[in-house]
Structures are given as C-alpha cells and as structure tokens.
Z-matrix of the N, CA and C atoms (Angstrom, degrees):
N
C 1 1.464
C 2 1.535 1 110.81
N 3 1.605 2 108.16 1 -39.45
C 4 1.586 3 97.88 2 -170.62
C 5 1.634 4 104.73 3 -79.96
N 6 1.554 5 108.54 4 -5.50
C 7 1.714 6 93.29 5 175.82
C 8 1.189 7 130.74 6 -97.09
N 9 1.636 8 99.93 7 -0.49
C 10 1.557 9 128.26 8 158.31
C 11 1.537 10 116.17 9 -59.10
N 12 1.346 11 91.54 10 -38.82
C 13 1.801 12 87.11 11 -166.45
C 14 1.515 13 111.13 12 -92.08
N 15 1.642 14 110.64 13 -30.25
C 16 1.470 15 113.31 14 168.76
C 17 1.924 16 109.91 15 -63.27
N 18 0.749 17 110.02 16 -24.29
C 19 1.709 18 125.33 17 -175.28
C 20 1.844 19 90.85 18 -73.21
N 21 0.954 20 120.57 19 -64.48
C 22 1.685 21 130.80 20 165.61
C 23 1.507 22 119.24 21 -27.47
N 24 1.347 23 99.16 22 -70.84
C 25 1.580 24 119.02 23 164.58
C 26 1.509 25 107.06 24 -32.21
N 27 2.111 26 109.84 25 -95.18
C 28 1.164 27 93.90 26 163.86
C 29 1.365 28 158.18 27 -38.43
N 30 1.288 29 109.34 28 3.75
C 31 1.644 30 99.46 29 -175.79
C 32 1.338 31 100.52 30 -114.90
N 33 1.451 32 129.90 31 -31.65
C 34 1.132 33 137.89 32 157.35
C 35 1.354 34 113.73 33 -47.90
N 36 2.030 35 135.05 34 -40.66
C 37 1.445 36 97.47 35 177.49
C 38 1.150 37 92.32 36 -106.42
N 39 1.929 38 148.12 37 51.77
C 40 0.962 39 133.85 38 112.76
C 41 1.818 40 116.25 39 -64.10
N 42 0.885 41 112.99 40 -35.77
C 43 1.895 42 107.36 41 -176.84
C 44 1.709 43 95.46 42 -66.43
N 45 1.519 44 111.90 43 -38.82
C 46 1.572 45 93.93 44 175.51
C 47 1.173 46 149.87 45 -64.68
N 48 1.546 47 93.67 46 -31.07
C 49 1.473 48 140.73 47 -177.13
C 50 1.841 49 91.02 48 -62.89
N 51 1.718 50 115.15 49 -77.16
C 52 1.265 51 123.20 50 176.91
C 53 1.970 52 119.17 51 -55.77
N 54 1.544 53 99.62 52 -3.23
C 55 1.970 54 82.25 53 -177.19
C 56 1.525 55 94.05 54 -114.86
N 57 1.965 56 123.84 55 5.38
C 58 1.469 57 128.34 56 166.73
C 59 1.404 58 105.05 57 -95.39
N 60 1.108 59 135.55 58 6.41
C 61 1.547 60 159.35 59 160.49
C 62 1.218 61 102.17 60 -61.57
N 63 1.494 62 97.22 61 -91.85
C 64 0.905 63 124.68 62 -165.83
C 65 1.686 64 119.27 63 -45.44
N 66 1.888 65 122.37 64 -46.37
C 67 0.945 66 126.52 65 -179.31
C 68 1.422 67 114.97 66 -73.14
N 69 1.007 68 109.04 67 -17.92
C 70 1.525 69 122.27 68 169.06
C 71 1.357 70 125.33 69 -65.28
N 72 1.134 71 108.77 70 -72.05
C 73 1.533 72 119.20 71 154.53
C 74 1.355 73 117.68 72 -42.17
N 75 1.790 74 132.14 73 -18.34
C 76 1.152 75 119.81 74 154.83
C 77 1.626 76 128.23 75 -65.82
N 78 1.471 77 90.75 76 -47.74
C 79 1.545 78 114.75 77 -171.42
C 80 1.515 79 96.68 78 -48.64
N 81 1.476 80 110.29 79 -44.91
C 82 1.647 81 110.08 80 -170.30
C 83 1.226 82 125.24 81 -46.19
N 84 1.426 83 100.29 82 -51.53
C 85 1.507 84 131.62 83 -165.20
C 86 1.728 85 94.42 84 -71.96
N 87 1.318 86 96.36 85 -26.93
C 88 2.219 87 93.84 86 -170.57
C 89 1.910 88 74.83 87 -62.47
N 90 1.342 89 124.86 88 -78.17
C 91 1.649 90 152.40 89 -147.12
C 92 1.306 91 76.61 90 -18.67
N 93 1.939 92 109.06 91 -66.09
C 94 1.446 93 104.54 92 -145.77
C 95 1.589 94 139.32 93 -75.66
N 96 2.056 95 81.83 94 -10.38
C 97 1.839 96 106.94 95 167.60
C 98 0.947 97 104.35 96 -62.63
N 99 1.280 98 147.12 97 -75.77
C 100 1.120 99 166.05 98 127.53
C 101 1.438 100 125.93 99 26.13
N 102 1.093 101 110.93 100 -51.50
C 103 1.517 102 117.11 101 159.79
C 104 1.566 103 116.08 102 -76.41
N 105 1.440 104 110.54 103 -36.18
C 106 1.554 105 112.38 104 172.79
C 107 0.962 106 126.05 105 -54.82
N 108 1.731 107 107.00 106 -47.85
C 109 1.424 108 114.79 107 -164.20
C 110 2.252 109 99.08 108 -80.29
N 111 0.942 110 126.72 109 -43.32
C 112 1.282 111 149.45 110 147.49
C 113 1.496 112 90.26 111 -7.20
N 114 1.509 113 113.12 112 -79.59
C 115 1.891 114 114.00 113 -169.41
C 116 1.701 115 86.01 114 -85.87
N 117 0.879 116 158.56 115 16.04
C 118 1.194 117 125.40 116 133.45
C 119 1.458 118 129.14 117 -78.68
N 120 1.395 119 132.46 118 -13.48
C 121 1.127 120 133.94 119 168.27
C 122 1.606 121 115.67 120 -91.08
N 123 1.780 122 101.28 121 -2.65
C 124 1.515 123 88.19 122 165.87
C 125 1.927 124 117.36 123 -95.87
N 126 1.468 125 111.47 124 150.21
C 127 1.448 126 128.79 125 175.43
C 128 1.800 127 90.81 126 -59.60
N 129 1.557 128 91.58 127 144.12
C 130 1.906 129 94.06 128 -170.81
C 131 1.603 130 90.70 129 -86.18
N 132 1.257 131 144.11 130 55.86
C 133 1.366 132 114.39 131 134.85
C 134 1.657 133 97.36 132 -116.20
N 135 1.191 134 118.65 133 -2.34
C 136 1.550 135 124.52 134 176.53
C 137 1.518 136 98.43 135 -87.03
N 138 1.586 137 113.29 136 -26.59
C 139 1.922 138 100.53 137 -176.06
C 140 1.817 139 91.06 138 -95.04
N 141 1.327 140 125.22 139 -2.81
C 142 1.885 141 108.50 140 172.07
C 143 1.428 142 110.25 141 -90.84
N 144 1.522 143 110.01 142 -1.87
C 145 1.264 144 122.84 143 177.03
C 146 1.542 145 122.50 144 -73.62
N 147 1.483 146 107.97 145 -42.13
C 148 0.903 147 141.50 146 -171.42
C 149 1.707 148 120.51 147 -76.92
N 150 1.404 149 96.22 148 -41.53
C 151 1.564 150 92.72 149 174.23
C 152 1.250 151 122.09 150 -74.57
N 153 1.541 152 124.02 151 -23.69
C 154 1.036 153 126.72 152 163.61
C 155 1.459 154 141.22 153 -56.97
N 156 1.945 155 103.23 154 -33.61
C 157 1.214 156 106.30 155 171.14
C 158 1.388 157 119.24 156 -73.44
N 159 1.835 158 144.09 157 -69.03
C 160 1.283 159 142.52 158 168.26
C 161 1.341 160 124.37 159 15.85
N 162 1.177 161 97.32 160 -81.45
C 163 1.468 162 110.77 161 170.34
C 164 1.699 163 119.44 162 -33.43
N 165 1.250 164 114.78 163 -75.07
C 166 1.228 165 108.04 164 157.36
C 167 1.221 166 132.34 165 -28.29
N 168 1.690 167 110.18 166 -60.62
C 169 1.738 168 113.43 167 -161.07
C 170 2.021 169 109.18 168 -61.58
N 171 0.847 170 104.88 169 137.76
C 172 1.796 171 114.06 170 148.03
C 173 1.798 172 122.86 171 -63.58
N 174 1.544 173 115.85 172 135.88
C 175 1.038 174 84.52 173 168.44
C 176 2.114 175 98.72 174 -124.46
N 177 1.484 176 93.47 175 -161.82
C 178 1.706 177 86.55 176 -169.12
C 179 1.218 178 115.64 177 -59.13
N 180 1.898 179 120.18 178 -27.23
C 181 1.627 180 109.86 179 174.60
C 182 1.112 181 126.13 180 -75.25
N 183 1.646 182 101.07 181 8.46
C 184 1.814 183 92.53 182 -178.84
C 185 1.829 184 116.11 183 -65.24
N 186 1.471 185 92.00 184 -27.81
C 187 1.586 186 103.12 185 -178.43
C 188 2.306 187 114.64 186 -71.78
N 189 1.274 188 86.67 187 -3.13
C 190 1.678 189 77.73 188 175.19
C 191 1.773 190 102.60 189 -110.06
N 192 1.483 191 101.68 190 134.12
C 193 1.266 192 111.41 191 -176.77
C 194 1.440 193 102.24 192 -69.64
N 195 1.905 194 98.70 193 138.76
C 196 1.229 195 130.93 194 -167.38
C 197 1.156 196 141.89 195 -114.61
N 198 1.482 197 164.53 196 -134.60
C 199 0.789 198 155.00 197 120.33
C 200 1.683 199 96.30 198 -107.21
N 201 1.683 200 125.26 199 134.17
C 202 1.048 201 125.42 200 171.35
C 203 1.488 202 142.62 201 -102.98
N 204 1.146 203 81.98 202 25.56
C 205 2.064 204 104.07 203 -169.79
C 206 1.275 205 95.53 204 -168.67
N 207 1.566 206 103.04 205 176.74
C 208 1.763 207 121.57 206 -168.44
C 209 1.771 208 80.66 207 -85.26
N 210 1.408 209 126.56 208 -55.98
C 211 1.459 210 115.34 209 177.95
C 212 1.478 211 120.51 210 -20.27
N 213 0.957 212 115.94 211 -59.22
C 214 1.601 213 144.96 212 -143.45
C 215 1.602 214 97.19 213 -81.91
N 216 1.156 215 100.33 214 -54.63
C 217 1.125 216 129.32 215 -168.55
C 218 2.145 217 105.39 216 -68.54
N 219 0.922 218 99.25 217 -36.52
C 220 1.882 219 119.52 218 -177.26
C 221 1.040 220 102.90 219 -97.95
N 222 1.886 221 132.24 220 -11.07
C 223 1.533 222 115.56 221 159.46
C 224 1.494 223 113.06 222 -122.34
N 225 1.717 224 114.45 223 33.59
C 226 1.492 225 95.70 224 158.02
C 227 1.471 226 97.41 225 -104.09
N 228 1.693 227 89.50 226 -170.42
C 229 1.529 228 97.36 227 -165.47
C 230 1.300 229 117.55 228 -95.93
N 231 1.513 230 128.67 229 168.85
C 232 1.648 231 118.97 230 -171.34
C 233 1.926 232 107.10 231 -51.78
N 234 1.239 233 92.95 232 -46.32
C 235 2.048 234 94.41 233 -162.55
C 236 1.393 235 96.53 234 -74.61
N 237 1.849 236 132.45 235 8.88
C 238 1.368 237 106.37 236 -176.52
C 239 1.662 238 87.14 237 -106.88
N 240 1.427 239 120.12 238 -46.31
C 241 1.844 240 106.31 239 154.54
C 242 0.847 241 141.07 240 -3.29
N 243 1.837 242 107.17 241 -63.23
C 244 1.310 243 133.83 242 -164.84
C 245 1.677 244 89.07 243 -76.20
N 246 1.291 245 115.96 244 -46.52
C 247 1.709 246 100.79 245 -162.77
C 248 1.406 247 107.11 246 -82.67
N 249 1.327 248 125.30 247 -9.70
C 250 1.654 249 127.94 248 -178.87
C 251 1.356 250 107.38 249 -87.95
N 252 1.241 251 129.43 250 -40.58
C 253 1.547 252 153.48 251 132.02
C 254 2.160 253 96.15 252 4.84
N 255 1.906 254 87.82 253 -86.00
C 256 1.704 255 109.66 254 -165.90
C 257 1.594 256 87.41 255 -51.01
N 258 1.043 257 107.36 256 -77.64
C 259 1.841 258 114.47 257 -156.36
C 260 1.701 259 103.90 258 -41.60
N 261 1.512 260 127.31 259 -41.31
C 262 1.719 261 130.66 260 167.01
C 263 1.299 262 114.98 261 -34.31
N 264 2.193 263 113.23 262 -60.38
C 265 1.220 264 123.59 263 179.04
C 266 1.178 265 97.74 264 -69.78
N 267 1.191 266 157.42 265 -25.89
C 268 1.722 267 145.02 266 -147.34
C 269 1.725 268 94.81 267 -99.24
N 270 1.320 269 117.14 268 -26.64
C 271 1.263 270 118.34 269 -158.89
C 272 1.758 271 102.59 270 -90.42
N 273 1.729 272 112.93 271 -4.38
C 274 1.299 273 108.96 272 173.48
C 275 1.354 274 108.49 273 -120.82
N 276 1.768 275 128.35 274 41.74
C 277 1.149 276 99.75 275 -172.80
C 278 1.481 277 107.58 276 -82.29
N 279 1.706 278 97.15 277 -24.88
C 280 1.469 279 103.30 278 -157.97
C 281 1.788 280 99.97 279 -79.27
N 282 1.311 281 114.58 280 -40.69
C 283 1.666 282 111.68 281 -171.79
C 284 1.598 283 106.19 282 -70.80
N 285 1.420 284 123.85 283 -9.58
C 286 1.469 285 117.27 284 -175.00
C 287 1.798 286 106.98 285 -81.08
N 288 1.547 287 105.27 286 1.04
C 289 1.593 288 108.99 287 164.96
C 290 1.543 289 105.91 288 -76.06
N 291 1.155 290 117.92 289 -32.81
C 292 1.423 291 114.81 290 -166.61
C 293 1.548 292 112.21 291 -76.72
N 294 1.359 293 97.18 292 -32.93
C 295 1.945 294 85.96 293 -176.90
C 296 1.200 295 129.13 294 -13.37
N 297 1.290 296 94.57 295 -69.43
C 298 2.051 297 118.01 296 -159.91
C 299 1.652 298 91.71 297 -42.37
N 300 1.846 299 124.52 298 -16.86
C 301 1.631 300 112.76 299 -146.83
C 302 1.958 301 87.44 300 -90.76
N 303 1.534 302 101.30 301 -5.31
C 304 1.570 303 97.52 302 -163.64
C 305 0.957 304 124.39 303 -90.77
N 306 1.817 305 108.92 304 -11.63
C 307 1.583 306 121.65 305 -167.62
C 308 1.639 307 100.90 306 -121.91
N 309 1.289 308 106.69 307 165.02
C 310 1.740 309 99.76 308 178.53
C 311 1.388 310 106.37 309 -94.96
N 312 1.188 311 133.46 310 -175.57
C 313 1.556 312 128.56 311 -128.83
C 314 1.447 313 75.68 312 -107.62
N 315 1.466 314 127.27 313 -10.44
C 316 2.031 315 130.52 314 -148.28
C 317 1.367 316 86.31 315 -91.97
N 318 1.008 317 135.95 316 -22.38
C 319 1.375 318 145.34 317 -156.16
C 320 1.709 319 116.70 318 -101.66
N 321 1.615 320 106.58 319 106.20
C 322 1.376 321 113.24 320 -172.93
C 323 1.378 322 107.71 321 -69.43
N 324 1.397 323 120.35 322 106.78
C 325 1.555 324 116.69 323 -177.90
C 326 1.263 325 90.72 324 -130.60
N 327 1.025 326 136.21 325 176.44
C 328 1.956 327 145.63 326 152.46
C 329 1.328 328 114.65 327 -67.16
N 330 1.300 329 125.63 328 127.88
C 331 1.446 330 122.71 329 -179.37
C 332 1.604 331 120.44 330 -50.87
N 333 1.247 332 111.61 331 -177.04
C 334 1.407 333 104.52 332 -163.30
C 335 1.517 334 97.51 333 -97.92
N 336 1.433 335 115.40 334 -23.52
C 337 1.377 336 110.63 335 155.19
C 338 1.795 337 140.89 336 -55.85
N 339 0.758 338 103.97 337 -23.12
C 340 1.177 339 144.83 338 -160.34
C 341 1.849 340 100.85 339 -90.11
N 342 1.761 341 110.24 340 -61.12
C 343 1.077 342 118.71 341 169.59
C 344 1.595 343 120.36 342 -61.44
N 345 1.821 344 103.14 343 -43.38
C 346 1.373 345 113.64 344 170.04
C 347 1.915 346 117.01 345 -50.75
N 348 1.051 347 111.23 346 -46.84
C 349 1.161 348 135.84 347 -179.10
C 350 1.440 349 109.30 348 -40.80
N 351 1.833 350 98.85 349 -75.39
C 352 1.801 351 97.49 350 174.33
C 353 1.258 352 126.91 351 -71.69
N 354 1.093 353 120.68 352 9.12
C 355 1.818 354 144.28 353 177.75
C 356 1.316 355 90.25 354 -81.95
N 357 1.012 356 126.70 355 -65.61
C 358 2.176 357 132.12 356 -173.18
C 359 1.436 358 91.96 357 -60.13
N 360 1.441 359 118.38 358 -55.77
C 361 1.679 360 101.11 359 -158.68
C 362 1.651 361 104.69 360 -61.28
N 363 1.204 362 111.55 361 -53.70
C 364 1.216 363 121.37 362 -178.83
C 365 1.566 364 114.82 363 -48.10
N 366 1.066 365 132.04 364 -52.00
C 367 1.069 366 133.37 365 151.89
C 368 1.479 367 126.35 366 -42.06
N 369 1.427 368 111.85 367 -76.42
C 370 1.834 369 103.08 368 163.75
C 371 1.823 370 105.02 369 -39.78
N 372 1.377 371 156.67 370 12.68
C 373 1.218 372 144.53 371 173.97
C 374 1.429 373 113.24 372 -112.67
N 375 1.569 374 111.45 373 -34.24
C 376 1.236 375 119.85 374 172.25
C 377 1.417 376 119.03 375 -63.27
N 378 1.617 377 102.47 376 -33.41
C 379 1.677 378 118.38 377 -167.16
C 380 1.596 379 90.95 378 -54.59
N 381 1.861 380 101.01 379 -53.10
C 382 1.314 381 101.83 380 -144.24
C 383 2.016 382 110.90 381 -78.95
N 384 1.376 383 89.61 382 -8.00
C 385 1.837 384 108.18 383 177.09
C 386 1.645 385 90.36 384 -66.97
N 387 1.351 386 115.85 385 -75.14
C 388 1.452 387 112.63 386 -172.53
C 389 1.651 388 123.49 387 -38.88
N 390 1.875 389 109.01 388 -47.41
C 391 1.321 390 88.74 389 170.23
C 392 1.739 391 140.69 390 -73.09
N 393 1.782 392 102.24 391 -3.76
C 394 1.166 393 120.45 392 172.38
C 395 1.557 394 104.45 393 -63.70
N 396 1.422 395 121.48 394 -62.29
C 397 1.325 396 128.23 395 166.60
C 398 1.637 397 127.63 396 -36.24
N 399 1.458 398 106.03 397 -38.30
C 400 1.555 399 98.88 398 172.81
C 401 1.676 400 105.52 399 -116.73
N 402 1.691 401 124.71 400 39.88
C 403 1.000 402 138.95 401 108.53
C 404 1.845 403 95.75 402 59.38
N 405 1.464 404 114.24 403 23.12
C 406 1.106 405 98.07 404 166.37
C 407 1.757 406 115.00 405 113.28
N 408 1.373 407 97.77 406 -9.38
C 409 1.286 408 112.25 407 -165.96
C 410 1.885 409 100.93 408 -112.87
N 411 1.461 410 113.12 409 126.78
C 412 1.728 411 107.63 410 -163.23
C 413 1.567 412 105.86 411 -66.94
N 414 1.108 413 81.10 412 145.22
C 415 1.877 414 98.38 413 172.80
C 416 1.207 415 116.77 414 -61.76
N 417 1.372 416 117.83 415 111.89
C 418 1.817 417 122.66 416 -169.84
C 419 1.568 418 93.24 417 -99.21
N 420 1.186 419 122.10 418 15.21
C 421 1.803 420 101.08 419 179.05
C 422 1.285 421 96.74 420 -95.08
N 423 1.571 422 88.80 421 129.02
C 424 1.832 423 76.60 422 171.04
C 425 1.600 424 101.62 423 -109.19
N 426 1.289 425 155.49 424 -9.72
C 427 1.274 426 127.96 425 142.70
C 428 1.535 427 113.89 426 -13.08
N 429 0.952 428 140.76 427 -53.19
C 430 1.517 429 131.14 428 177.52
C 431 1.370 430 116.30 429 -49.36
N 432 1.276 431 135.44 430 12.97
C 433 1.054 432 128.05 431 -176.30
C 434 1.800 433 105.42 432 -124.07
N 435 1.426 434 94.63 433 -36.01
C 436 1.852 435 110.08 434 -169.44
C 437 1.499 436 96.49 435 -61.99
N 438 1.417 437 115.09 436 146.75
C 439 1.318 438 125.76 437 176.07
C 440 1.608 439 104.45 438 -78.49
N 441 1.264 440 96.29 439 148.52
C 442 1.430 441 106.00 440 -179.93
C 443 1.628 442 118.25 441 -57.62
N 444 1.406 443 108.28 442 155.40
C 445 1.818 444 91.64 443 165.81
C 446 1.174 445 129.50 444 -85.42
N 447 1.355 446 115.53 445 142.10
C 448 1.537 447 102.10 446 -179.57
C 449 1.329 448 115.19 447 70.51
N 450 1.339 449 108.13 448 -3.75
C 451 1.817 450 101.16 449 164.37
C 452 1.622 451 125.11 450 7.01
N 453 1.586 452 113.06 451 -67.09
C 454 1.558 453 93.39 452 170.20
C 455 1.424 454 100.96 453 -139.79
N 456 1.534 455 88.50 454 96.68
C 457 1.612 456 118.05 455 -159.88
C 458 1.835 457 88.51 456 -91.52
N 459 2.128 458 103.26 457 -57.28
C 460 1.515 459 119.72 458 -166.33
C 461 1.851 460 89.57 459 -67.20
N 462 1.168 461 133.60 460 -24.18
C 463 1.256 462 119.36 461 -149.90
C 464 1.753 463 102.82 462 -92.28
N 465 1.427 464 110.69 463 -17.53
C 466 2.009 465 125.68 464 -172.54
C 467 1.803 466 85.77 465 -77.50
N 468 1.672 467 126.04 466 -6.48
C 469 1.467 468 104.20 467 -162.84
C 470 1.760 469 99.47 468 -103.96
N 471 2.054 470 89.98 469 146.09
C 472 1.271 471 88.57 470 173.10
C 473 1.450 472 146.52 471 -64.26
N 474 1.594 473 140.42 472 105.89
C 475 1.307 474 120.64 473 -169.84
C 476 1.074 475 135.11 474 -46.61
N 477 1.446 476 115.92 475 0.80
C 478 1.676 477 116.05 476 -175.84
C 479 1.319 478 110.51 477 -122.29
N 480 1.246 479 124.48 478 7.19
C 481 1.408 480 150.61 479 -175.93
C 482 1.335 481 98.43 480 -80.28
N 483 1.345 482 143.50 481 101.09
C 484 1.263 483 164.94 482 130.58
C 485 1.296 484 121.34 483 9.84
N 486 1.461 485 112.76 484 -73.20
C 487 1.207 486 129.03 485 155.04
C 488 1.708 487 131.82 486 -60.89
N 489 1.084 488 109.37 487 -30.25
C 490 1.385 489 127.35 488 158.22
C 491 1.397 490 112.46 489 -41.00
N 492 1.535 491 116.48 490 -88.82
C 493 1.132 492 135.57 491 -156.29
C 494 1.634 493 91.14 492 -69.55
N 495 1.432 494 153.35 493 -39.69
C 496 0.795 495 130.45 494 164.98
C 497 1.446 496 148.81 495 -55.66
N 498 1.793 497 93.41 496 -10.79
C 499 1.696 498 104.61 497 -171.07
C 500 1.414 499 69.96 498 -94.93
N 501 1.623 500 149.27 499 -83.67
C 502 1.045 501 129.56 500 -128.60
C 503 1.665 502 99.92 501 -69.64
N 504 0.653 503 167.18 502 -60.37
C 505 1.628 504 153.02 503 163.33
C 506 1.575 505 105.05 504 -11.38
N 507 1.159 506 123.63 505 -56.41
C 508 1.471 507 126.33 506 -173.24
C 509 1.283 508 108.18 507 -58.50
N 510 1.514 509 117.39 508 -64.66
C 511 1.396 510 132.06 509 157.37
C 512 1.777 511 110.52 510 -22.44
N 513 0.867 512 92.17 511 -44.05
C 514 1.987 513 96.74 512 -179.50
C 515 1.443 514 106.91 513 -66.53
N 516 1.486 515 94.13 514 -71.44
C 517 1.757 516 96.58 515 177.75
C 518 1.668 517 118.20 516 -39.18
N 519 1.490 518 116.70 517 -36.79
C 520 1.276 519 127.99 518 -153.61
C 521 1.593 520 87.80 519 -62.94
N 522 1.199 521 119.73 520 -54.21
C 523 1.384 522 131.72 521 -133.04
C 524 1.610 523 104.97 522 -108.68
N 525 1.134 524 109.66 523 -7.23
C 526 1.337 525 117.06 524 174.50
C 527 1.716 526 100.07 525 -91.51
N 528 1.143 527 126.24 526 -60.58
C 529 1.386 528 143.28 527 157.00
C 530 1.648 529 97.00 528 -11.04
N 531 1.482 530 102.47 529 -69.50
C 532 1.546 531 96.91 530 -167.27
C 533 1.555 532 118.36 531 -74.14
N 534 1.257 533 124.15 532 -11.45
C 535 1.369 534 157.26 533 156.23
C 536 1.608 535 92.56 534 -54.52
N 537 0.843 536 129.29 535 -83.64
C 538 1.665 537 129.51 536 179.78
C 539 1.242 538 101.73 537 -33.91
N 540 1.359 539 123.06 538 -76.86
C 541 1.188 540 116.79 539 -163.54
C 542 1.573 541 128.69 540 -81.89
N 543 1.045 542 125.59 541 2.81
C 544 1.619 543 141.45 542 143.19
C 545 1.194 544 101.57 543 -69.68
N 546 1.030 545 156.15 544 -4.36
C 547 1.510 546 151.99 545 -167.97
C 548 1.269 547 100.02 546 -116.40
N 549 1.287 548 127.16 547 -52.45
C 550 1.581 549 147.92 548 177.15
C 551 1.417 550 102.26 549 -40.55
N 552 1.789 551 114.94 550 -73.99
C 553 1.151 552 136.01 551 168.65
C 554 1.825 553 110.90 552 -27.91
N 555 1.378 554 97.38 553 -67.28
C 556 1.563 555 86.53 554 -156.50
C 557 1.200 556 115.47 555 -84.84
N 558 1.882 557 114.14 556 -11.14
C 559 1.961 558 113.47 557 148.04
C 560 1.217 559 96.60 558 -34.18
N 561 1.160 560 135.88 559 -74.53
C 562 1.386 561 127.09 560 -98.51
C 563 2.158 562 84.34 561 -106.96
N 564 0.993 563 137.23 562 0.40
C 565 1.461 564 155.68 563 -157.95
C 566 1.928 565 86.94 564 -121.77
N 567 1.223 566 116.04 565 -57.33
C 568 1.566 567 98.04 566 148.59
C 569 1.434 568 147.14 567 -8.84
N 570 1.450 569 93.68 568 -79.03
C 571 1.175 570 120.22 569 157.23
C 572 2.160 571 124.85 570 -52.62
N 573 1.088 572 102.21 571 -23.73
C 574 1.401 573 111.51 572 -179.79
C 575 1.613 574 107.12 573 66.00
N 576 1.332 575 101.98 574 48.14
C 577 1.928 576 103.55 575 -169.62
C 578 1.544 577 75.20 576 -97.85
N 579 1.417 578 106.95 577 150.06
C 580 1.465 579 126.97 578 164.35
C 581 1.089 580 117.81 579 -76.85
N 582 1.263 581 128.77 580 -31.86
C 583 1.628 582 156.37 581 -160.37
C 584 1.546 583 109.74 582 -82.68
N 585 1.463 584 127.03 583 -16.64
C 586 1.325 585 119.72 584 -179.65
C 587 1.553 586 131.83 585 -27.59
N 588 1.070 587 103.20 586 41.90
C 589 1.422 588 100.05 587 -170.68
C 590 1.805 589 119.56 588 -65.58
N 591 1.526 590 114.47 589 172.93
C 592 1.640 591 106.80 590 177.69
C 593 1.676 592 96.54 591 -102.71
C-alpha cells in the first residue's frame, strides 16, 4: 500500500513538474513574440538604437540571487531552482500589467491579463513543487518572505518611452528563459539522470 501511494505522489509531481514546463516554455515563447513583433514595428534606425542599449541596461531580477552560468546553475539543488524559479515569477506579477503599454494595440500578443494570469498559475505550481520537495519539513528560506526589489521598479517606466518598453520586454524574455531552464534542470534531477546537462 505504501508503495502505491509513493508511486501516486511521484507521478503526480511529475505531471506538475511537466505542466510548470510546459507553461513556462509558453510564457517564453509569448516574451519572444513580443519582443519581435515590438522590433518589427520599429523604423531601423530606432531598431540600431536599440541593440546597443540591452546590453548595458539591468533589469529587476538582476537583484535576486542566481545561479550565474550553466555550471552554477547544474550544481545547485532542486528546492534552490524551485525557489529562484518562485521569486523570478513573483518578481513579475506586478510589471506583467504593464505589457499591453509596450506593444501597439496592431500587434497580436496575449493580453496583459492573460500574461498576469499564467504568472499566478505558474507560480501557485512552483509553490506547490517546493512543498512536495520539503515533503513536510518547514521552509527555512527566509528570502521568501523579503519584499522584492524594486517591486514597482517596471511600473515608475514611461509607456511611450522607446527605450523603456523595450528593456522591459527583454527583461521578460530574460527571466522567463531562465525560468525555463531552472525548471528544465530540476525535472530532469527528478528523474535522478546524471546527464542533466543545459
């Protein structure tokens, strides 16, 4: 009976594990429409403008500690993923209102509700991955409690600001990206594959 129910367990936060994948890897793919379609409506001395700034700018996740390489990244542990993961989505609930201000209305993107929306689900999934992971045992991180930085760092920026609306789109993609692949990672550490590679 009890290897029935651990058999239960596991397969259930593999379906979770695979549908926080999965929504992730959507969200990404929204980031990267979104930014495309974005430099496609800009005139190319406004998109030679543009490549130059990025690079430079910071965005708000630079301030949550990270993993900074695929290394780094391939020797932390699943529940520190999972919590760099939560704190990424937590850090866009409030700027994923602003989107819609970055793209023109001509532009088929997903509403900003819509974006807000899979930000919560995704988030309520991660929550519930992590408490699978500490299995009963209380959550000693206390980062989970500290307010984010800059909370509404994306929200002080102007919507008609050029440069603006393009870093925070980038900023999205950036961080969703790394959201994917912390998620990727710690499936696959699930699994107990040795091979996790990026």
């Amino acid at each position: 009976m009890f290897l029935l129910v651990n058999q239960g367990k596991a397969s259930e936060n593999q379906r979770l594990f695979n549908n926080a994948v999965i929504r992730v890897q959507h969200l990404h793919q929204l980031a990267a429409k979104m930014i495309n379609d974005f430099e496609d409506s800009l005139l190319p001395e406004e998109r030679r403008q543009l490549s130059k700034i990025f690079p430079l700018s910071f965005c708000n996740s630079d301030y949550i500690e990270a993993p900074t390489g695929k290394d780094e990244t391939q020797k932390s542990s699943m529940l520190k993923l999972l919590r760099i993961s939560f704190r990424l989505i937590e850090s866009w609930e409030f700027p994923s209102q602003t989107l819609s201000g970055t793209v023109s209305n001509s532009l088929t993107v997903g509403s900003p509700n819509q974006i807000t929306e899979k930000l919560a689900d995704l988030k309520m999934g991660i929550s519930v991955l992590i408490k699978g992971c500490l299995d009963g045992q209380p959550n000693m991180d206390d980062n989970d409690s500290l307010p984010l930085p800059f909370e509404d760092f994306y929200l002080t920026m102007g919507e008609n600001n050029l440069r603006e609306s393009f870093r925070l789109l980038a900023c999205f993609k950036k961080d969703m990206h790394k959201v994917e692949t912390y998620l990727r990672v710690a499936n696959c550490r699930r699994s107990l594959d040795s091979n996790c590679t990026l």
